[in-house]
N, C-alpha and C positions, 0 to 999 in steps of 0.2 A: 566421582567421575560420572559424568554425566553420558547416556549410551542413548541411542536413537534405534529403531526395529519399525519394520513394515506391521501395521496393524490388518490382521485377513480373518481371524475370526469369532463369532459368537462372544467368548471372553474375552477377546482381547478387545472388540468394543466397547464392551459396557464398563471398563475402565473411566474412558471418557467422560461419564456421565457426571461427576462430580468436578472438573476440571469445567466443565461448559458453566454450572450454575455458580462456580466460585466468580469466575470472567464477566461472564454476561450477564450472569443474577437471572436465567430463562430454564424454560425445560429443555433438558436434553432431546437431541436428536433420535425417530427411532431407530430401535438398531437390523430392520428390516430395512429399512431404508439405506443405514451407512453399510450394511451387509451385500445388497444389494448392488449399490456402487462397486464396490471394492472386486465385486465379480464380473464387474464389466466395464472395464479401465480407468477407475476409482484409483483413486492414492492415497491409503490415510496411512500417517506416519509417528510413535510415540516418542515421547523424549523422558529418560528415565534415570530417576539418580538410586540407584542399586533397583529393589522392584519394585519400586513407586515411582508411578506415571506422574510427570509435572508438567507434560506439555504435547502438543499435538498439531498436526496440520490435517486437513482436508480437502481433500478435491477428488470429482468428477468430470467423467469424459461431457467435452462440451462443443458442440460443431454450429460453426455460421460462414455463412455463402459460399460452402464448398470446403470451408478449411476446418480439421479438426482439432483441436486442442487441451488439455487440460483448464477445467476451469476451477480453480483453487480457492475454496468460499471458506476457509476456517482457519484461523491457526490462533492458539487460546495457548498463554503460560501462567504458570501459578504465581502469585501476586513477590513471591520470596526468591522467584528463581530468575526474575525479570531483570532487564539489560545486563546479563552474563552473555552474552551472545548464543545464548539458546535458538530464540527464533531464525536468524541464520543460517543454523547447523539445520535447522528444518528445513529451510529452503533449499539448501542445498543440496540435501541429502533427497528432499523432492524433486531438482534437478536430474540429479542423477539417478533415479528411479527414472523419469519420465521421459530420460531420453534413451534408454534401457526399452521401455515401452514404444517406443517409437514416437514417441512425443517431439516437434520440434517450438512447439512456443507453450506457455504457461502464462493463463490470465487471472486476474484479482482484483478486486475492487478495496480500496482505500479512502479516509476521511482525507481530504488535502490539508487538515486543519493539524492532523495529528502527525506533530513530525517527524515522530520517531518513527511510525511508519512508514515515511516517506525517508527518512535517512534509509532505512532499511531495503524499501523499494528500489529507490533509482539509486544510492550513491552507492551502497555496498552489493547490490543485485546486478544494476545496471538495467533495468527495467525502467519503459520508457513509458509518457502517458501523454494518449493524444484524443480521449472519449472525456468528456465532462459529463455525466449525468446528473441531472438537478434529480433531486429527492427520491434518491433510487430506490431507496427500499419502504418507501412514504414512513409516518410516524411510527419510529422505533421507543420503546420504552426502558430499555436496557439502562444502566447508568450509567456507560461511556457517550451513550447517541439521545439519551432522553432531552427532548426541552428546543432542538434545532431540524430543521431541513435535512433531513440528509441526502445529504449531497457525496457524490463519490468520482472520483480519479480512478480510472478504468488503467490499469497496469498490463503494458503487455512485454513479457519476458520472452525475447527470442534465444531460448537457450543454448543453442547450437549455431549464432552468428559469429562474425569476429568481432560485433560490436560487444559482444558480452564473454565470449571464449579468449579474445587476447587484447583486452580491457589496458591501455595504457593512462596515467596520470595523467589529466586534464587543466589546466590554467583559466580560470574565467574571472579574473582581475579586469579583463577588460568591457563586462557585462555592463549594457545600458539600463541603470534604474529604474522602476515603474512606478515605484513609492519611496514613501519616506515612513518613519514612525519618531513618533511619540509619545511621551507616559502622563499617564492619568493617575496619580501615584503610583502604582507597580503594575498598572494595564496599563499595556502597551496600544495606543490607537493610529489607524491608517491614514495618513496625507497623499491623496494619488496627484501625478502630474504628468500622466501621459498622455499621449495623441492616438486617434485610433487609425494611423497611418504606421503600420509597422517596416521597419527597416532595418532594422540593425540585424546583426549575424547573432548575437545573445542578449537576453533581458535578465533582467534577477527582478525577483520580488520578493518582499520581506514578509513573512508572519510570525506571529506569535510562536514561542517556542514549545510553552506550556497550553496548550489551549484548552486542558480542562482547568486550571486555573481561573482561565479567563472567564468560562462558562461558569464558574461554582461564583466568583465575585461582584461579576456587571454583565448580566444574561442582555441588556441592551446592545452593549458594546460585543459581545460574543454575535448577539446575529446581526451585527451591521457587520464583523468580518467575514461570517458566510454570504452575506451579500455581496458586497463589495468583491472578495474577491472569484466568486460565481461570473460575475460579469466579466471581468478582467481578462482570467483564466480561457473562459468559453471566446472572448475576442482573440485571444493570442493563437488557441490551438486552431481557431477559423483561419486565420492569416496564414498558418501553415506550419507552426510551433507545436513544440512538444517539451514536456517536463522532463529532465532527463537527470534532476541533480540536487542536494542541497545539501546547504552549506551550514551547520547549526554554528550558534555565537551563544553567550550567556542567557541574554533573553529573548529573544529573536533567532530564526533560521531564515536563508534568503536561498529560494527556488534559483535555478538556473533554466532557461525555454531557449533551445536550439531549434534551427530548421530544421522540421522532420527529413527533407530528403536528403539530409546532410549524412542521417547516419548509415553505418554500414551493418542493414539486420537482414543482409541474405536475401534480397528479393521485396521485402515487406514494406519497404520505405515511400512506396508510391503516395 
């Protein structure tokens, strides 16, 4: 059984350290620093199967133009304990820590590429993304981000909306296409066919499901998808969209982009 606990001291950090260089293959964070956080509206959180740590989230207090918020930079699971819905039970239990803290929104940066995070994000979170950063963290070396751009999906979870507090099933059957795909033996490649006149009420767009796949067998075709849909994406959320959904399939997952002011996040939809 799997148990989750607030991480607040000395030892209960340095747990961590082996969990970060399994993930990311980096040095650990130091623990003056994660100790630091954690005493001044920091939220790290462990996920434990009896008393062995397999998993973890982090964040620190994070404030812009007036508003405060958690900004959630971490959450690492060991390579055996992955899609158990672990990483959820993090978030969640982050939620509810940081609205305990007086937290009302929780931000985080994601691959758009990676769609398990993005399942995780917008469909099971409901966390919405309307910031596109080209190469936000410039050349990373890790081996999930080594070799591309990184590029990130700026997540903002308003966790005490009704758009995220009484979450009803959504129908998007009716979503206007923005591509097509393709396979190049088992990579999947992009055919786009839109206009840059947007109008419709929902768009889908299609990517790869697998994208380190994609990156480990045609690094060509891995960054014409960061480009390509860099551009796309960054035209949609200008027009007034927002990421708010996806749909995974076999080998493909298809994004869903609503009008931001469509939804209902308590004030924040301007």
């Amino acid at each position: 059984m799997i148990t989750l606990r607030e991480l607040t001291t000395i030892k209960d950090l340095e747990q961590l350290e082996k969990i970060e260089q399994n993930v990311w293959n980096m040095l650990p964070l130091p623990i003056h620093q994660t100790l630091t956080a954690v005493k001044n509206g920091g939220i790290i959180i462990g996920a434990f199967d009896q008393n062995k740590i397999i998993g973890f989230s982090y964040g620190f207090a994070g404030f812009q133009d007036g508003q405060t918020y958690l900004c959630s930079h971490m959450l690492g699971i060991e390579e055996d304990y992955r899609s158990k819905k672990i990483g959820e039970q993090l978030k969640r239990q982050q939620q509810e820590i940081a609205t305990q803290k007086g937290y009302r929104e929780i931000r985080w940066t994601y691959d758009p590429l990676e769609t398990r995070n993005a399942y995780l994000n917008l469909t099971k979170l409901r966390g919405t993304c309307s910031v596109y950063t080209e190469n936000a963290y410039g050349e990373m070396k890790d081996g999930l981000n080594k070799g591309l751009p990184s590029d990130r999906f700026e997540v903002h979870w308003y966790i005490s909306s009704e758009y995220v507090t009484e979450a009803e099933a959504e129908n998007y059957d009716s979503a206007a296409p923005l591509n097509e795909i393709h396979f190049n033996n088992d990579i999947p490649v992009c055919s786009q066919f839109h206009t840059k006149r947007f109008s419709a009420d929902v768009y889908s767009y299609e990517v790869p499901k697998d994208f380190q796949h994609v990156k480990a067998h045609n690094h060509k075709v891995a960054l014409d998808w960061r480009m390509t849909t860099r551009k796309t994406f960054q035209e949609l959320l200008s027009a007034g969209y927002s990421a708010v959904h996806l749909i995974p399939g076999k080998y493909t997952a298809k994004y869903i982009f609503v009008k931001h002011n469509t939804l209902q996040l308590g004030g924040h939809n301007i």
